[in-house]
C-alpha positions in Angstrom: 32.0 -3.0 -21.9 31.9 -1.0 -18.9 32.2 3.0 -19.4 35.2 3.1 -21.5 35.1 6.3 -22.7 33.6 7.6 -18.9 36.6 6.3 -17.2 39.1 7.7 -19.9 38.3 11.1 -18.3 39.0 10.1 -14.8 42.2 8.3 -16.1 43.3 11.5 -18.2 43.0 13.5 -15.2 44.6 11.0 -12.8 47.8 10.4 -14.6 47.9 14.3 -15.3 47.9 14.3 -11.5 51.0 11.4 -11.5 53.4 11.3 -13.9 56.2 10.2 -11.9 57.1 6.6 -10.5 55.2 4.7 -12.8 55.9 1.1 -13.9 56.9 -0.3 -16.7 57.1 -3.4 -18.5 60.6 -5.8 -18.8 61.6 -6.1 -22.0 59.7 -8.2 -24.7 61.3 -11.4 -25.8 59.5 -13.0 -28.9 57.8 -16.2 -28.5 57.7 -19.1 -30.3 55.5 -18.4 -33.5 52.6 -21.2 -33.6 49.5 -21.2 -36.3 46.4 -23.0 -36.5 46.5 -26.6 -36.9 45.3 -28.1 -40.1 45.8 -31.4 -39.7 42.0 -31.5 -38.6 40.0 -33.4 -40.7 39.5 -36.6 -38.7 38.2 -35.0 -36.1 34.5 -35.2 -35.0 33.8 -31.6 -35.4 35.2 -31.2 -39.1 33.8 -34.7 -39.8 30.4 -33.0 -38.7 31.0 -29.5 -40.6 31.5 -31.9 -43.8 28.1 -33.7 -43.2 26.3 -30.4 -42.4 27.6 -29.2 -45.9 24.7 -30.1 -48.7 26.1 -31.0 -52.3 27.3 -27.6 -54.5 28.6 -25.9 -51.5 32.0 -25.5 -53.0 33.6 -22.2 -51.4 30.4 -21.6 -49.4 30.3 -21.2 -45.6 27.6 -22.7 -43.1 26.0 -20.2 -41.3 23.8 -19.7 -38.3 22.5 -16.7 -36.0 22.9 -17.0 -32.5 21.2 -13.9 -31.4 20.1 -15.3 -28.0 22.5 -15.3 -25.0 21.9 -18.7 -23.9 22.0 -20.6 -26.9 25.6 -18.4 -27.8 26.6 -19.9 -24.6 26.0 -23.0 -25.2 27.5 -22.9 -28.3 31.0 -22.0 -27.1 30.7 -24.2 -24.2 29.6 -27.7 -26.3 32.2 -26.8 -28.9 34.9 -27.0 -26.4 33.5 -30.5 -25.1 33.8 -31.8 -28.5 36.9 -30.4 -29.4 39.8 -33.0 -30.0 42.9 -31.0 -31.8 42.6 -27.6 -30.5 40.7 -24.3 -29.2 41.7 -20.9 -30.2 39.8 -18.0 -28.1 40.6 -14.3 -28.3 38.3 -11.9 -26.7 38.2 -8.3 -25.5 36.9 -8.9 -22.0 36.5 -12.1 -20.2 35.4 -11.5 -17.0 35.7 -13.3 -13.5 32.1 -13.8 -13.3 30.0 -17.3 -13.7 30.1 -17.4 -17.3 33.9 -16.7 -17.6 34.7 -19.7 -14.8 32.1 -21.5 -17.3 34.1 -21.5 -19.9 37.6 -21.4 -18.3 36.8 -24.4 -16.4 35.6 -25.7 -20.3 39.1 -25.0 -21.9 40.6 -26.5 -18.9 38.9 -29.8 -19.4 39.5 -29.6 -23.0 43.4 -29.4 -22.1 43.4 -32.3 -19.9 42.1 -34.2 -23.3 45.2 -33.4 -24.9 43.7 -30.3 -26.8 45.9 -27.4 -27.3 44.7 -24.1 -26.0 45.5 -20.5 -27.1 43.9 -17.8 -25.1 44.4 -14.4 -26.1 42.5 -11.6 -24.2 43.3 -7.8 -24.8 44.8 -6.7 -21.0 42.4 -3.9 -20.7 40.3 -5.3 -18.1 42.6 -7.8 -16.6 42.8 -5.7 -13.3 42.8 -8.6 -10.7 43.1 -11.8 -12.9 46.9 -12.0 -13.1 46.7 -14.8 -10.9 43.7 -16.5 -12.7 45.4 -16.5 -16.3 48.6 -17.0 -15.0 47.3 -20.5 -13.3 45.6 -21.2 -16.4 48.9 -20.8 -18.3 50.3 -23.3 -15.8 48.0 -26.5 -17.8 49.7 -28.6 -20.2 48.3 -27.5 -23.6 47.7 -24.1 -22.5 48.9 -20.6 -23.1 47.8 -17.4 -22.2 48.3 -14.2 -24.4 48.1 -10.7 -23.5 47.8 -8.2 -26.0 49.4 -4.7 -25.2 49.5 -5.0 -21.8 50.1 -2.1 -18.7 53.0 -1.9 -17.3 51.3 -1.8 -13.9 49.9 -4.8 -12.5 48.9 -4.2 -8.8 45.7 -2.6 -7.8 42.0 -1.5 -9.1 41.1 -0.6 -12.5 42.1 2.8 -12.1 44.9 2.2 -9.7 46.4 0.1 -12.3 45.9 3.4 -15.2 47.3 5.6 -12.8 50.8 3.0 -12.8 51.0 3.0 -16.3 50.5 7.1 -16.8 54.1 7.1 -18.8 52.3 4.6 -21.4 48.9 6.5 -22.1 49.3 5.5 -26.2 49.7 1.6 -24.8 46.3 2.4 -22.6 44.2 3.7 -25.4 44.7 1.4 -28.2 42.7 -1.7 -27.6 42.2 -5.3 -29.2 38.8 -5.4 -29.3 38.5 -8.4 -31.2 36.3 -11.0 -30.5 36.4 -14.6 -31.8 35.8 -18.7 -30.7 37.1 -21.5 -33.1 37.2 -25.1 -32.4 39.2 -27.7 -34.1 39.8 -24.9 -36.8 36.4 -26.1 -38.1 33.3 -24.3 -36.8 33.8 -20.6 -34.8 31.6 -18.3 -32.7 32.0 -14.6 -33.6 30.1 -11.6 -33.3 29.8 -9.0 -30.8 29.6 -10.9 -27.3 32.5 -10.4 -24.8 32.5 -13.7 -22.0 30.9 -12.3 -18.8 27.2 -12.9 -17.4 25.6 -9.4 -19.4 26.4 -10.6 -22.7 24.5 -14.0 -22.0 21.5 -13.1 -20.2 22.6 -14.0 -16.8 22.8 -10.5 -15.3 20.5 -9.4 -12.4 20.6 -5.9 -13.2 21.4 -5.5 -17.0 21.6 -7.6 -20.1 22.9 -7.0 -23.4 20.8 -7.4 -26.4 23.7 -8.8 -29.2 24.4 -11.3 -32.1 26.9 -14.1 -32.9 27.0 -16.1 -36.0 28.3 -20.1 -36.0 30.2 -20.7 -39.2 31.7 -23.7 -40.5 33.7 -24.1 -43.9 36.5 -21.7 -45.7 35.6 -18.5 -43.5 36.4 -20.4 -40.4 40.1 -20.5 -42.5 40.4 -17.2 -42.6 39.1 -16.6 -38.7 42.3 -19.3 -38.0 44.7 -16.9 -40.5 43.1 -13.6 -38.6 43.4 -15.4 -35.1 47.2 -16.2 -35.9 48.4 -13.0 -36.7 47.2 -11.6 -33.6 48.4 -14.4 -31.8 52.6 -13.7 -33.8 51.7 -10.1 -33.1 54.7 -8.1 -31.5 52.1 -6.4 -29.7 51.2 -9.8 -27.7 53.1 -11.4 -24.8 53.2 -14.6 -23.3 51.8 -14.2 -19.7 54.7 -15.5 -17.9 56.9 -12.8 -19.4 54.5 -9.6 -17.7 53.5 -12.0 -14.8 56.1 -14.5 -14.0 55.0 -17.3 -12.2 55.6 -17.3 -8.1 53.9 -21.2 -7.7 55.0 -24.1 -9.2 53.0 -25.4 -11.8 51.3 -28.4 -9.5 50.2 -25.6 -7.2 48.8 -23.3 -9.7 47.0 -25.2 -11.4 45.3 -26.3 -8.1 45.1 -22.5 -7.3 43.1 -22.2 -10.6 40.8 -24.9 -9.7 40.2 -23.0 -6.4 39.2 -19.8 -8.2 36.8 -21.2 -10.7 35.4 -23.5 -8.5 33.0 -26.8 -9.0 30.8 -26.7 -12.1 27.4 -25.0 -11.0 23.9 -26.6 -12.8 23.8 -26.2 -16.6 22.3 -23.3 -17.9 18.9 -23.2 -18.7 18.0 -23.3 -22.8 14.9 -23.3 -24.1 13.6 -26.1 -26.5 14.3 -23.4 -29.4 15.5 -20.0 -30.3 13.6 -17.1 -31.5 14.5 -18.7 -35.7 12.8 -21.8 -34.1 16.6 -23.6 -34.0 17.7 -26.2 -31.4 20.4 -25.9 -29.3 24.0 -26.5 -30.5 25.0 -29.0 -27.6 21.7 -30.7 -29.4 22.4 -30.6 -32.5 26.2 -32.1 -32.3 24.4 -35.1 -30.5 22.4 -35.2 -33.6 25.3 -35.6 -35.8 23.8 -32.4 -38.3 23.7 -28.7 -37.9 21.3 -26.6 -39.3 23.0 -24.3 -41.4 22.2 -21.5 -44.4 25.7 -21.6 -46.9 26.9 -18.4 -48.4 30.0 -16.5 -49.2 31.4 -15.2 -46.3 34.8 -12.7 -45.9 36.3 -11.9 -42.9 37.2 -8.3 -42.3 39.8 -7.8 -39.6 41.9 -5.0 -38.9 46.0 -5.2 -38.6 47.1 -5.3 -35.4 49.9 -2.7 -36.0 46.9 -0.2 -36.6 47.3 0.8 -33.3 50.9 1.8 -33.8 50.3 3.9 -36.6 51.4 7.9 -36.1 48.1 9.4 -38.2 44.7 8.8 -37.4 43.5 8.4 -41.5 46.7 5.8 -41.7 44.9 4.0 -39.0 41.4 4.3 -41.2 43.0 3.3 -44.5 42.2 -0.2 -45.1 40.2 -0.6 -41.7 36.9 -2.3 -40.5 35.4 0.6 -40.4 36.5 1.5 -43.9 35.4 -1.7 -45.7 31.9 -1.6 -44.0 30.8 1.7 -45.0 32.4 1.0 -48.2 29.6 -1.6 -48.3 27.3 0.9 -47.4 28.6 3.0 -50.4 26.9 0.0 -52.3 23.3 0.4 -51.0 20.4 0.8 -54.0 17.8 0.7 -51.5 18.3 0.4 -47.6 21.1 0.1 -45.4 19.9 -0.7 -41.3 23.1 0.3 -38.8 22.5 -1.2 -35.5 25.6 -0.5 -33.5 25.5 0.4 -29.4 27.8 3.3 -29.6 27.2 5.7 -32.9 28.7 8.7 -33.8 29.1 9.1 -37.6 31.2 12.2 -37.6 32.4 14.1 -40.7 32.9 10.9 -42.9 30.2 8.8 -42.0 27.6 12.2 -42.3 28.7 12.7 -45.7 28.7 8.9 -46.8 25.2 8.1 -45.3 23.6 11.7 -46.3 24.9 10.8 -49.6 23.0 7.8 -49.8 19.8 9.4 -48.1 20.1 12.0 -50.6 20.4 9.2 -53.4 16.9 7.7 -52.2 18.5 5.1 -49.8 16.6 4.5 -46.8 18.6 4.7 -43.4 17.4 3.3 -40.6 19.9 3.3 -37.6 18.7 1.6 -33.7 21.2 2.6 -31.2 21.2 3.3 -27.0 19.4 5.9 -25.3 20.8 7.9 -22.7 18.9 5.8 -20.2 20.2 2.3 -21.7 23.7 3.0 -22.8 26.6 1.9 -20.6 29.0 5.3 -22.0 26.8 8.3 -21.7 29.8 10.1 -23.1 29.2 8.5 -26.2 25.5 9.2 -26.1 26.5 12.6 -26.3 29.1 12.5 -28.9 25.9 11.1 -30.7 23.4 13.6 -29.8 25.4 16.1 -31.4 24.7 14.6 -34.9 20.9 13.3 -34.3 18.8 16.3 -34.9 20.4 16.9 -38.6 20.0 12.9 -38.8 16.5 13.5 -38.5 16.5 16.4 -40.9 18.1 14.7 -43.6 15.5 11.7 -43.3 17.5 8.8 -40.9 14.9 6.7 -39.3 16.2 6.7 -35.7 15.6 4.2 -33.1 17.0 4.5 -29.6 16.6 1.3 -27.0 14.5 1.7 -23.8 15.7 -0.3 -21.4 12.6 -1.8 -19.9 11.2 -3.0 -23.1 13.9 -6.1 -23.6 10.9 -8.3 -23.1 9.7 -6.8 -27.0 12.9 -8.0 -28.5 11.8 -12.0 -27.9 15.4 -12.6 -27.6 15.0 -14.0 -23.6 13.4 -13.4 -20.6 15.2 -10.0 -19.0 13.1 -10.0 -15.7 13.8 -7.3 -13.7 17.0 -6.5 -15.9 16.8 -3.4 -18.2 17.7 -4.3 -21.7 21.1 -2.4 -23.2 22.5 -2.7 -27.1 25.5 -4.3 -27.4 25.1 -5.6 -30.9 27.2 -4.4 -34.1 25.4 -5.4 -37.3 25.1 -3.4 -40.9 22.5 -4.6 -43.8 22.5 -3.7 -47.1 19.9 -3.9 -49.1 18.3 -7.0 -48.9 21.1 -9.6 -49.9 24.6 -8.6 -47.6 25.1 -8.3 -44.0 28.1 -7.6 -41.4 28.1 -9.1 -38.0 31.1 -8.2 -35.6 33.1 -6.6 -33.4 33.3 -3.0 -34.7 31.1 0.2 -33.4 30.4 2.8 -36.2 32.3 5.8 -34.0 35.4 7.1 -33.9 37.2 4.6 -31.4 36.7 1.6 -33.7 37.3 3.4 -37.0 41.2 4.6 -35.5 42.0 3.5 -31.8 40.7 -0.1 -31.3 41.1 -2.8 -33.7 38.1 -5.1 -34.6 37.2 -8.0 -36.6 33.8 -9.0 -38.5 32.1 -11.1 -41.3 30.5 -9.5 -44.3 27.9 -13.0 -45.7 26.5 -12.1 -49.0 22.9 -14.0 -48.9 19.3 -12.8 -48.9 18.5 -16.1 -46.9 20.4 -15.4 -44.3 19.3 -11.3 -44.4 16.1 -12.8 -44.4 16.4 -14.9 -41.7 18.0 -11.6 -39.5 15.1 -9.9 -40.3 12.7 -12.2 -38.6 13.9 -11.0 -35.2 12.6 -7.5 -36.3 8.8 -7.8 -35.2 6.4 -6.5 -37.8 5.4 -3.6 -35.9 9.2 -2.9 -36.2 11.5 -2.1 -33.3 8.7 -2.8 -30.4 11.9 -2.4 -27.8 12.9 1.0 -28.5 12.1 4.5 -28.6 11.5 5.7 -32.1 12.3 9.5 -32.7 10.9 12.4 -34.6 11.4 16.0 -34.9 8.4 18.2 -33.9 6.6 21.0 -35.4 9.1 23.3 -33.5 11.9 21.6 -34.6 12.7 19.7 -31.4 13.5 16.1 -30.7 10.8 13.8 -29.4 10.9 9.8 -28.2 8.1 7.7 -29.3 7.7 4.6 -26.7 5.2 1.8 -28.0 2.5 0.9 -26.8 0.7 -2.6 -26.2 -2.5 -1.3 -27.9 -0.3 -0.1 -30.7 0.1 3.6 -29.8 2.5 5.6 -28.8 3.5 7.7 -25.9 5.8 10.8 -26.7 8.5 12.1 -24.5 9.5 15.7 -25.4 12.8 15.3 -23.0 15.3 12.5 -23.2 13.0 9.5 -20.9 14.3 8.0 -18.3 17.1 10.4 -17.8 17.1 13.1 -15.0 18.8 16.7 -15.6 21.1 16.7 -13.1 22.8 13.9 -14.8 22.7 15.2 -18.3 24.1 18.2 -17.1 26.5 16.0 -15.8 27.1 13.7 -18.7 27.5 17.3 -20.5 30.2 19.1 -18.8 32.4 15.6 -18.4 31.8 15.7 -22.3 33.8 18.5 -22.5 37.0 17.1 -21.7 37.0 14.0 -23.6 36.8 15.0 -27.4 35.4 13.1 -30.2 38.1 11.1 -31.9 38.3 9.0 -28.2 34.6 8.2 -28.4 
């Protein structure tokens, strides 16, 4: 994600400035409705899911962490090379960057094999790939999606808000949804968009985040979620916002022109920080190494977005169902989510439990790490009576991802993007969904909730013992005024009495830009 909330103020203000001669879109005509296929079971992924799946696993899912970019790479990418019936993707953001060709040029080849293909991406931050996902759509086996898409279709980022200033509500509410499933027998899901960040492959910043592979029943209910998104009256077929100007021989060779020839394979270490092999390996194998719990998919309705009240969009939501979980805590609930801001609800939930004995320990961006500042703010203005009440706060600094033993970050700086919840020590969440505002009644999200002290357990062993060597860890002082706490190698720490890494001028800044984007956008 790439200053949401920032760029919502410049695109407030430019459509306030242009309300007249703005686009719109032709009206919708329904496609066909088409689910997830089921007649699966012969191929060599579901003949693999079976022989993963031990003896007594009856209504258990197979489970695995991918909390390392490279590995959730390579994940995605050898599921699609194995695929044989079909490949259902939906993603907030896939960008035109060398690991979106990577895995375009994957469900490409996949389609030539006679696999069907259903890409659904949210329209967002399609500014300049009209062309690429409308030659995609141009395959046999293949159709592109586009959930609530802009009327305006020309031009930048902004250039493209400022066209579609008559439909601000259609802007705003997002599909934010991110999910992989091949064969309708193992998925990827978690918090990764596709684009180099969110797989270590950035130059300048990379995202710390989380996946999980799952095979079994909850990869049933991804396929159910996945299909009413897909039958949604909020999505359209491509060629009805973009209709094709080539004929499908030359766009498909257009396509191949954009993504261009397959670069060397990424690089993937021997194992991953939970000392697993590589997926690509382990299909080669014939076995994945799996931990089998009850899982449940959470996912929101896509009609949320549509919905007049802001608490009829929170009824029944992601959001809803995970602090609910949190309701459940006896002795420790850990929030890590890149983008927190609790308000009213989530202050009086989570200082319920504090005040109950619970210990809440939340790790979130600093102002120096975060890619919204605006939402670093919306925080700030609930983290000095999260401190009073007794939260455990940690806050990322951006030049300690090497502490996180999740990859090598170089000269990167390190930035949260994953969205995970623990209760106590037996249930976790792993998804899509921020704990802020945006998530709870604007976007919609998905996640899984696995209810297993083996897998918690195995989470946990990404947490160094020393705790969260990769962040800033704050306090109040004597006075009553914030201060960061950076680790140190010899096990000390150095205190920052101002926000690190941060200059004034820009907080000043962040401040007054603040003041024209209010909370329930955050």
């Amino acid at each position: 994600m790439t200053n949401t909330r920032s760029l919502l103020l410049a695109c407030v203000l430019a459509c306030m400035a242009w309300l007249s001669g703005c686009a719109s879109l032709p009206a919708r005509q329904p496609p066909p409705a088409a689910y997830a296929l089921s007649d699966v079971d012969a191929t060599a992924l579901a003949r693999l899911a079976a022989a993963s799946t031990p003896a007594g696993s009856t209504g258990k899912s197979g489970l695995r962490m991918l909390p390392e970019g490279p590995f959730s790479l390579d994940a995605r990418l050898s599921l699609a090379a194995a695929a044989q019936k079909s490949l259902d993707l939906q993603y907030y953001q896939l960008q035109s960057d060398s690991v979106g060709f990577r895995l375009l040029r994957a469900v490409r080849d996949a389609a030539a094999r006679g696999v069907r293909v259903r890409l659904l991406v949210d329209d967002f931050y399609t500014a300049g790939q009209d062309e690429l996902f409308g030659a995609l759509d141009a395959y046999p086996n293949v159709e592109v999606r586009l959930f609530n898409p802009l009327p305006e279709r020309k031009g930048s980022f902004l250039g493209r808000f400022i066209g579609s200033a008559s439909a601000f509500s259609r802007i705003n509410h997002r599909m934010h949804n991110k999910l992989f499933i091949a064969d309708n027998s193992i998925s990827v899901a978690g918090g990764r968009n596709i684009g180099d960040e969110y797989f270590m492959q950035s130059e300048t910043a990379n995202f710390i985040d989380a996946d999980v592979l799952a095979t079994g029943p909850v990869v049933r209910e991804q396929s159910a979620a996945f299909d009413l998104y897909w039958n949604s009256a909020h999505v359209w077929p491509i060629a009805q916002v973009v209709p094709p100007y080539l004929a499908p021989e030359r766009a498909r060779e257009r396509f191949d022109e954009i993504v261009g020839a397959p670069p060397p394979d990424i690089a993937v270490r021997s194992q991953d920080a939970l000392g697993k092999t590589a997926v690509r390996q382990q299909l080669a194998e014939g076995r994945l190494d799996l931990m089998f719990a009850k899982a449940t998919v959470l996912v929101d309705d896509p009609d949320k977005i549509t919905r007049t009240h802001a608490d009829e969009r929170l009824a029944g939501s992601v959001t809803l169902r995970v602090m609910e979980l949190m309701d459940s805590a006896r002795s420790q609930v850990l929030i890590i989510s890149p983008y927190f801001i609790p308000g009213r609800i989530g202050m009086q939930r989570l200082g319920r439990a504090v005040g109950n004995g619970v210990k809440v320990t939340i790790y979130t961006n600093s102002l120096s790490s975060t890619d919204e500042p605006l939402v670093y703010l919306g925080y700030a203005r609930y983290r000095d009576d999260l401190l009073k009440l007794g939260f455990e706060i940690y806050e990322v600094a951006p030049h300690l991802g090497s502490a996180t033993h999740l990859g090598a970050f170089g000269s990167s700086i390190s930035r949260l993007h994953a969205k995970i919840s623990v209760v106590d020590d037996d249930r976790i969440f792993v998804g899509s969904m921020n704990l802020d505002s945006r998530s709870a009644r604007i976007n919609t999200e998905i996640g899984l909730v696995v209810e297993s002290a083996e897998v918690v357990r195995e989470f946990k062993r990404l947490i160094p013992a020393r705790g969260f060597q990769s962040a800033y860890r704050l306090r109040l002082s004597d006075s009553g005024r914030v201060e960061w706490l950076e680790p140190r190698e010899d096990g000390g720490f150095t205190v920052h009495t101002d926000n690190p890494g941060t200059s004034w001028m820009a907080e000043i800044w962040n401040w007054l830009s603040s003041l024209f984007v209010g909370e329930e956008q955050l």
